[in-house]
Backbone as CSV, one residue per row, in Angstrom:
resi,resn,N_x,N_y,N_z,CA_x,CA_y,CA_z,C_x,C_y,C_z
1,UNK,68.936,71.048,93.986,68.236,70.585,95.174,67.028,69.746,94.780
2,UNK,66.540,70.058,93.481,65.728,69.391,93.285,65.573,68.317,92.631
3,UNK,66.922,68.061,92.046,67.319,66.676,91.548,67.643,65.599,92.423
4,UNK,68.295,66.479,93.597,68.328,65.111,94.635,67.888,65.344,95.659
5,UNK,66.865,65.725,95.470,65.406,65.321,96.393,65.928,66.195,98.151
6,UNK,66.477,67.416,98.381,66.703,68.196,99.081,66.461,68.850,99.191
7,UNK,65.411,69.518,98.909,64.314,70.604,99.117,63.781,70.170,100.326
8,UNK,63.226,69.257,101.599,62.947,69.439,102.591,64.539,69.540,103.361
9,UNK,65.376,69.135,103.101,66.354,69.022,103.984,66.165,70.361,104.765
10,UNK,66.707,70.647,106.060,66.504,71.887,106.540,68.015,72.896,106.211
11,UNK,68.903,72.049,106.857,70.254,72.380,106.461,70.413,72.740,105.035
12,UNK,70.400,71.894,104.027,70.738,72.346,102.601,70.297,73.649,102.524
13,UNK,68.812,73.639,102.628,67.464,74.760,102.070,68.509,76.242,102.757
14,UNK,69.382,75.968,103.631,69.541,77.612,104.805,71.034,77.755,104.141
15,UNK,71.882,76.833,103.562,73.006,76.568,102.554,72.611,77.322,101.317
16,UNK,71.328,76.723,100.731,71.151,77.166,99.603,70.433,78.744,99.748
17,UNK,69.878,79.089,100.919,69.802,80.848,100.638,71.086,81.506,100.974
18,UNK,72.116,81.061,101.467,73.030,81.758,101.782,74.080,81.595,100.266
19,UNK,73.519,80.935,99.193,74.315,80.525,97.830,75.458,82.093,97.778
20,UNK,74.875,83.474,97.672,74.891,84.650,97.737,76.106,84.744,97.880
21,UNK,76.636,84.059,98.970,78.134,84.316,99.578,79.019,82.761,99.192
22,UNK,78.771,82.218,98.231,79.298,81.143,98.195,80.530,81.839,97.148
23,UNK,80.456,82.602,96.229,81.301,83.296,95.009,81.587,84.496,95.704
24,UNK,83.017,84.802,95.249,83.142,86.185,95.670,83.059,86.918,94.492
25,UNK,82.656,86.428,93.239,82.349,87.055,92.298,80.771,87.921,92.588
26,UNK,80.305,87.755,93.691,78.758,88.298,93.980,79.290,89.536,94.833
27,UNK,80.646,90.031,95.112,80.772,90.774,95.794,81.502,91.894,94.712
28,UNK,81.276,91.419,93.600,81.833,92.723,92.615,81.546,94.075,92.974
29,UNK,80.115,94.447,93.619,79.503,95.658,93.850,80.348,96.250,95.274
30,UNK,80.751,95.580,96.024,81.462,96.074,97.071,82.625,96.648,96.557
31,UNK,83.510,98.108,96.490,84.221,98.890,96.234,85.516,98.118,97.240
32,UNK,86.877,97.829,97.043,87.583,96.873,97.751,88.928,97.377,97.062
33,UNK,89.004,98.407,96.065,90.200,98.720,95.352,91.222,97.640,94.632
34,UNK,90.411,96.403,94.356,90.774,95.838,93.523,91.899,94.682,94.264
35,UNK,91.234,94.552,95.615,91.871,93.733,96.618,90.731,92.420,97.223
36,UNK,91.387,91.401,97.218,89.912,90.292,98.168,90.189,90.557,98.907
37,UNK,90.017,89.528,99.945,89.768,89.426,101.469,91.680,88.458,102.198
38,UNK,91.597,88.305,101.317,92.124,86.745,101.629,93.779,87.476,101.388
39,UNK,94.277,88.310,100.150,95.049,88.856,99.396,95.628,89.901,100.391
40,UNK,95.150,90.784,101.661,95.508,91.628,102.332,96.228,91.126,103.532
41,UNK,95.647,89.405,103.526,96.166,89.164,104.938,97.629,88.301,104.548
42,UNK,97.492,87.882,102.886,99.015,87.435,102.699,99.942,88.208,102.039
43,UNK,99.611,89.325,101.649,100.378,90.458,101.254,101.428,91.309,103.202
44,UNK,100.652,90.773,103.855,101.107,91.496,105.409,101.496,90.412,106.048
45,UNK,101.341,89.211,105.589,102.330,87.841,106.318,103.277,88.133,105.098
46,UNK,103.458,87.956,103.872,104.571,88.050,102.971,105.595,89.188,103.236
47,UNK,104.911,90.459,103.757,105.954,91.556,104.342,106.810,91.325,105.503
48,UNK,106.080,90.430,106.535,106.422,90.165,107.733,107.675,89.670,107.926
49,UNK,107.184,88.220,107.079,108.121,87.209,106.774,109.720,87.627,106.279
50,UNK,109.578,88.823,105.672,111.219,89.477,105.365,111.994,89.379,106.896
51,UNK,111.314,90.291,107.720,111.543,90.754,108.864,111.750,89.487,110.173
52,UNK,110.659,88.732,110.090,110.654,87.870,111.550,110.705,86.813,110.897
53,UNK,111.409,85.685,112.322,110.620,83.989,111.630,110.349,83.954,112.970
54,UNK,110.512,81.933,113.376,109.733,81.512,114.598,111.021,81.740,115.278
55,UNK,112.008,81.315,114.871,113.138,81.150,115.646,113.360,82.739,116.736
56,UNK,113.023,83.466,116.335,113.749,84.339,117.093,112.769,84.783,118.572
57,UNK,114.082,85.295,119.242,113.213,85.863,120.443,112.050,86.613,120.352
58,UNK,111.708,86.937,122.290,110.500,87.635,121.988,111.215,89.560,121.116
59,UNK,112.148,89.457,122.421,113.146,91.089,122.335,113.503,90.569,120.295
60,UNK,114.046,90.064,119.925,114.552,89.870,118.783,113.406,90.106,117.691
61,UNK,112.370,89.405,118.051,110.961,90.062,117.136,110.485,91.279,116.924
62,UNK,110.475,91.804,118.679,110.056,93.124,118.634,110.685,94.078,117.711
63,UNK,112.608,93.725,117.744,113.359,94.756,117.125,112.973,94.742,115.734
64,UNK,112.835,93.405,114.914,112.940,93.300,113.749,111.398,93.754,113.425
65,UNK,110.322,93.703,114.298,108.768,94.176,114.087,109.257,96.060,113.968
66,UNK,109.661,96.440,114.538,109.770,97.821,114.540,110.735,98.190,113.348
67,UNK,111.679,97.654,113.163,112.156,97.736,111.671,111.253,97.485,110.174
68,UNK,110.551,96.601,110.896,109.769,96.572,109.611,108.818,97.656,109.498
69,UNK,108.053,98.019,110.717,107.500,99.028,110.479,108.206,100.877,109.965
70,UNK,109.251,100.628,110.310,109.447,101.907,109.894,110.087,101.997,108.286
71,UNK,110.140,100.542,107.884,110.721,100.597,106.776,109.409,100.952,105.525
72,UNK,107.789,100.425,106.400,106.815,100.258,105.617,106.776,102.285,105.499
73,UNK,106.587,102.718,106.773,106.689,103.979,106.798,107.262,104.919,105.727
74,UNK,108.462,104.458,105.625,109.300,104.961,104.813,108.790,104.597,103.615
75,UNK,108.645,103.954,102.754,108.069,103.616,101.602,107.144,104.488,101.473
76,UNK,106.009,104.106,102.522,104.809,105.793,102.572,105.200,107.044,102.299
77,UNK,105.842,107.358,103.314,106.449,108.841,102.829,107.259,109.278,101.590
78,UNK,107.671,108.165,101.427,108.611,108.153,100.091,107.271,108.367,98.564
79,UNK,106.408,107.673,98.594,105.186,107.888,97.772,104.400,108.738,98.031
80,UNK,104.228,109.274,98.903,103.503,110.693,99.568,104.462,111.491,99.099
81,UNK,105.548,111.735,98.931,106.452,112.613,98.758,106.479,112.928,97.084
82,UNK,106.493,111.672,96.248,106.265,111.493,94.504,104.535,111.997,94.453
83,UNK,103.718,111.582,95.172,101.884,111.861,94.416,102.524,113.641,94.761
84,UNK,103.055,114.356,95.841,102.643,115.642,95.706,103.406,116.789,95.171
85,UNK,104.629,115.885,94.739,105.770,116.542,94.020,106.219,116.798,92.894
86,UNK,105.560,115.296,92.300,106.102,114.736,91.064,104.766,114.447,89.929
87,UNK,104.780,115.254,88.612,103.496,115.088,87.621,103.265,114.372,87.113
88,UNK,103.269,113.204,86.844,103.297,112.256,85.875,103.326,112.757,84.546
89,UNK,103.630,111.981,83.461,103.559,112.320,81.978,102.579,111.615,81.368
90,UNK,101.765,113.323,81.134,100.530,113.055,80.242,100.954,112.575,78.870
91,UNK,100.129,111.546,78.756,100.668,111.006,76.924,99.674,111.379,75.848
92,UNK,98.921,111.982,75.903,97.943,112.672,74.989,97.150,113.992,75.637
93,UNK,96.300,114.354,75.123,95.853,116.093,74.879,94.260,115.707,75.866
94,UNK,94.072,114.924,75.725,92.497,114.315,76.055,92.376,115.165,77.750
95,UNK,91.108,116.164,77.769,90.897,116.241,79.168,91.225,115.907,80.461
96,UNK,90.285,114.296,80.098,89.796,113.860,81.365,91.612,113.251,81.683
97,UNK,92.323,112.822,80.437,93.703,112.192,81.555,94.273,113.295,82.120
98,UNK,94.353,114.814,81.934,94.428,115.676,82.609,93.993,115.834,84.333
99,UNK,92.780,115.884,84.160,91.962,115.599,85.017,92.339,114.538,86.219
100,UNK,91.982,113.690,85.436,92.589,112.262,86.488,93.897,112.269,87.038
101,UNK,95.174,113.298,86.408,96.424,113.523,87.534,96.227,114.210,88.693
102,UNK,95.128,115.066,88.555,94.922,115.528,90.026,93.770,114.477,91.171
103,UNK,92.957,113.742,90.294,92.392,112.896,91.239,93.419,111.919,92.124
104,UNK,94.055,111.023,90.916,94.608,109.943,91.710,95.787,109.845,91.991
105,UNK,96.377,109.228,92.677,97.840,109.150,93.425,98.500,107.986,91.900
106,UNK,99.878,108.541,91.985,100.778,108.281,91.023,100.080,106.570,90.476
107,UNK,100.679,105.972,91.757,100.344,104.467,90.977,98.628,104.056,90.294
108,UNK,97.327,104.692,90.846,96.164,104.804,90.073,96.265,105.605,89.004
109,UNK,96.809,106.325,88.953,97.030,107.531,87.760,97.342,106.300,86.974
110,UNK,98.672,105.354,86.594,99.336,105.445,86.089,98.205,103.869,85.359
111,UNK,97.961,103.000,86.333,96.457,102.386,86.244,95.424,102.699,84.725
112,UNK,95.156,103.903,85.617,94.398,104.462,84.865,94.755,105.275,83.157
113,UNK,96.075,105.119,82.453,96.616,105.730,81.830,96.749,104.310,81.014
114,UNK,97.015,103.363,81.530,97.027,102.108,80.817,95.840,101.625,79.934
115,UNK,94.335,102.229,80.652,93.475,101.890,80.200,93.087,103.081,79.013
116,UNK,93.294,104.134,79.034,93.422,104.869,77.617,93.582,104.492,76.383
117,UNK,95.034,103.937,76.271,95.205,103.817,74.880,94.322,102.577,74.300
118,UNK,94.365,101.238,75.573,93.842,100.193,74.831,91.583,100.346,74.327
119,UNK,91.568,101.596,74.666,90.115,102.275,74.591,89.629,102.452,73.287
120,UNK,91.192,102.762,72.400,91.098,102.924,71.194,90.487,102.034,70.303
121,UNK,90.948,100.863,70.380,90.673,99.512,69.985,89.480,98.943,70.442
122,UNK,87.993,99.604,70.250,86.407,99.565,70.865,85.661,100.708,70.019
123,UNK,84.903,99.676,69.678,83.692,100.615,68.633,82.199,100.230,70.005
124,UNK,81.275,101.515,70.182,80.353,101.449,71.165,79.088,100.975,70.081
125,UNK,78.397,100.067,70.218,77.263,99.946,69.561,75.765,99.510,70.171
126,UNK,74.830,100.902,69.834,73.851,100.947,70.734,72.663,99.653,70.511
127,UNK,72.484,99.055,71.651,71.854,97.919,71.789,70.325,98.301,72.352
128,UNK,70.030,99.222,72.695,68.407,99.730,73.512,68.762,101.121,74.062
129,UNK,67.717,101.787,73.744,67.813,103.358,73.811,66.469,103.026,74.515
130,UNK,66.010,103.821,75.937,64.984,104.045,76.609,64.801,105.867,77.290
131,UNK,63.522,106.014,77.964,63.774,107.570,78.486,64.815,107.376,79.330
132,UNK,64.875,106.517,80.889,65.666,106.478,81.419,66.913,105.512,81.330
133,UNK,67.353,104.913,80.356,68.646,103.804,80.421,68.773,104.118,78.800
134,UNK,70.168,103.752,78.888,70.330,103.303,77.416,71.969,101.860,77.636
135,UNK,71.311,101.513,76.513,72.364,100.117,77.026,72.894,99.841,75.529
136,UNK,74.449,99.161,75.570,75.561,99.499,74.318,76.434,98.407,74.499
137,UNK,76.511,97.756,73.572,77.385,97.013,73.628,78.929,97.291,73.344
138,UNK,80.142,97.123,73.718,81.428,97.924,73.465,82.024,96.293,73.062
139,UNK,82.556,96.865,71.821,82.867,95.350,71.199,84.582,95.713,70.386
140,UNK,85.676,94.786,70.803,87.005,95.035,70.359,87.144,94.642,68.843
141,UNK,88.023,95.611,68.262,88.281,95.977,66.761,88.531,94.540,66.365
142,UNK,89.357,93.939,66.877,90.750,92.416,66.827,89.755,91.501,67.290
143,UNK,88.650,91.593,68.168,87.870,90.376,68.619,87.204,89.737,67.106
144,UNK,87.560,88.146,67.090,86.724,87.877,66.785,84.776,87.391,66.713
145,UNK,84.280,87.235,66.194,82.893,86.797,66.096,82.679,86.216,67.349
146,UNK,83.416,85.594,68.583,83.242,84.752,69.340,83.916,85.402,70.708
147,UNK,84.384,87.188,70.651,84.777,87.232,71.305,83.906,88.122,72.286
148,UNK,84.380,87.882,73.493,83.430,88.964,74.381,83.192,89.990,74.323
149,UNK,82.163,90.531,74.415,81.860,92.516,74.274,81.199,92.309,75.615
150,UNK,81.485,93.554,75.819,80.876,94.167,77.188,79.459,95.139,76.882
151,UNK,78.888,94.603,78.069,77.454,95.518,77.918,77.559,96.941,79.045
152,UNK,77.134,97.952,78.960,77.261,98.916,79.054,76.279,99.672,79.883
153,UNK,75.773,100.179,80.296,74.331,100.812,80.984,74.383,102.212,81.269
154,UNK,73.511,102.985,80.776,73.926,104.392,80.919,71.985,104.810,81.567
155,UNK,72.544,105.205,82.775,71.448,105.836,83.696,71.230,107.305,82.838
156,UNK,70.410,107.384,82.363,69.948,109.073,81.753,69.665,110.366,82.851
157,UNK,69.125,109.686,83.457,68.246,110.842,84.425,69.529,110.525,85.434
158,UNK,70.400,109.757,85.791,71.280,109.910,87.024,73.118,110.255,86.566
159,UNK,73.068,110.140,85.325,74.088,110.310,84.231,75.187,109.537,84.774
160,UNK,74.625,108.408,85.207,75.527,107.670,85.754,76.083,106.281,84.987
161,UNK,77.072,105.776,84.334,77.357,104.381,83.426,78.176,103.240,84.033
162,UNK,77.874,102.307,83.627,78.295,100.993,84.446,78.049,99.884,83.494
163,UNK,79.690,99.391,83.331,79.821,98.074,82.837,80.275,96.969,83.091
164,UNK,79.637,96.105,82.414,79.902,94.579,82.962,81.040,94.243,83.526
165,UNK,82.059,94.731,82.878,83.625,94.110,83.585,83.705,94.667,84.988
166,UNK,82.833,95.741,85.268,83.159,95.864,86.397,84.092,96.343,87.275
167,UNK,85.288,97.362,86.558,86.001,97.614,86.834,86.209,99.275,87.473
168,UNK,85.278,99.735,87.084,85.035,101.065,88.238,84.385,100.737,89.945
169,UNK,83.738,99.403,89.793,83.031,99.408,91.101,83.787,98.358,91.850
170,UNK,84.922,97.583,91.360,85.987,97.041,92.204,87.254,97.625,92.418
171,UNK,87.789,98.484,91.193,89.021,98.946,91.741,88.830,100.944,91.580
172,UNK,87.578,101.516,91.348,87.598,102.713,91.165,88.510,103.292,89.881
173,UNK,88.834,102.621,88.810,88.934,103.249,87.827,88.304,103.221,86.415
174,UNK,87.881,103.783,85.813,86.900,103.832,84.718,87.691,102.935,83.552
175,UNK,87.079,101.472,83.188,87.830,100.488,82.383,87.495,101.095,80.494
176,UNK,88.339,100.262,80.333,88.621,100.795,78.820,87.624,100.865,77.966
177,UNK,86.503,100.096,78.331,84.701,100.232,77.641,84.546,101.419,77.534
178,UNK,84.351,102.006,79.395,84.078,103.390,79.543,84.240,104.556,78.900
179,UNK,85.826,104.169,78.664,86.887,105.068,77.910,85.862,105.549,76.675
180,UNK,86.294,104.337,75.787,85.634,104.184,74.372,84.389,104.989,74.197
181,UNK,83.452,105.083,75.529,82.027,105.297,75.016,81.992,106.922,75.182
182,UNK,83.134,107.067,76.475,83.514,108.893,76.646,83.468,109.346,75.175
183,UNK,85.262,108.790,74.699,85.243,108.960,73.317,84.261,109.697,72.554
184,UNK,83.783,108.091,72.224,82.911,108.380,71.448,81.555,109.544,70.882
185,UNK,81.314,109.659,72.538,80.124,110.789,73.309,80.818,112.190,73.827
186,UNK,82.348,111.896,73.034,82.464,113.726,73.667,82.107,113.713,75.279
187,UNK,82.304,113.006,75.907,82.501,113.422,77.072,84.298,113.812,77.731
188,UNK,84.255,114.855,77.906,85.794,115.306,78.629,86.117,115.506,79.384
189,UNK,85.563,115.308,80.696,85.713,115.282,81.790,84.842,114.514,82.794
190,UNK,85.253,114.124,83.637,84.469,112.821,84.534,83.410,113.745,85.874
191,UNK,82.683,113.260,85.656,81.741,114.145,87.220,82.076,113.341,88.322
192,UNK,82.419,114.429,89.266,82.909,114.306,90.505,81.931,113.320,91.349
């Protein structure tokens, strides 16, 4: 704005405080299960579309709208029926994946089981130790010199951790950093 001389503009200046919402990368902190905005409404036209087009009647829509719905139904119950029936297979001894079969429903479980093993492959290395924070960089075995590490943040007094990728506070499951630093810290189970 200040290169091209738009700092009085009134319009730009009310553009440029609203910058905030220009990325939806600024909405990482909003919990969304690992869904945008945009992704829910063509995931439910892409379902539709099996079922209806333009051509058909109004009666002809309705039938094929109610088919679709009971077919979505069915799928539900059909996965409601596997999360409360069916155990998944634990692939190691470790607590918390214990743990996590009773939190999450089959397909997060299974999410979340993916991010285990590749946890292995992360050495945690402490970057600032304070009373209340401590902050760590989690850096991959195979990365080279140039490759990304994730920074880490560990609330002391709220025992609460959060890292850059961001992947507990968009899709609710603890990403493979996390993993690593459990690991590492003997932690075996996740607080509720």
């Amino acid at each position: 704005m200040n290169c091209a001389n738009l700092v009085e503009n009134d319009w730009m200046s009310l553009m440029y405080e609203l910058r905030h919402k220009w990325v939806p990368a600024y909405f990482n902190h909003v919990f969304s299960a690992g869904m945008s905005s945009s992704q829910r409404s063509e995931s439910s036209h892409a379902f539709f579309k099996r079922y209806v087009c333009s051509n058909n009647s109004l009666m002809d829509f309705i039938i094929r709208f109610n088919k679709a719905l009971r077919h979505q139904r069915h799928n539900e119950l059909v996965a409601n029926h596997t999360d409360m029936n069916e155990r998944p297979k634990v692939k190691s001894n470790w607590p918390m994946e214990l743990q996590m079969v009773n939190v999450y429903a089959k397909n997060k479980w299974l999410e979340f089981q993916n991010e285990i093993s590749p946890s292995h492959g992360y050495y945690v290395q402490q970057a600032s130790i304070g009373i209340e924070f401590g902050v760590y960089n989690v850096i991959n075995f195979q990365g080279s010199s140039s490759a990304k590490h994730r920074l880490l943040t560990h609330d002391i007094q709220r025992d609460d951790i959060s890292c850059s990728c961001m992947k507990f506070q968009f899709e609710g499951i603890p990403c493979r950093h996390m993993l690593a630093f459990f690991r590492i810290n003997q932690v075996f189970h996740l607080p509720d």
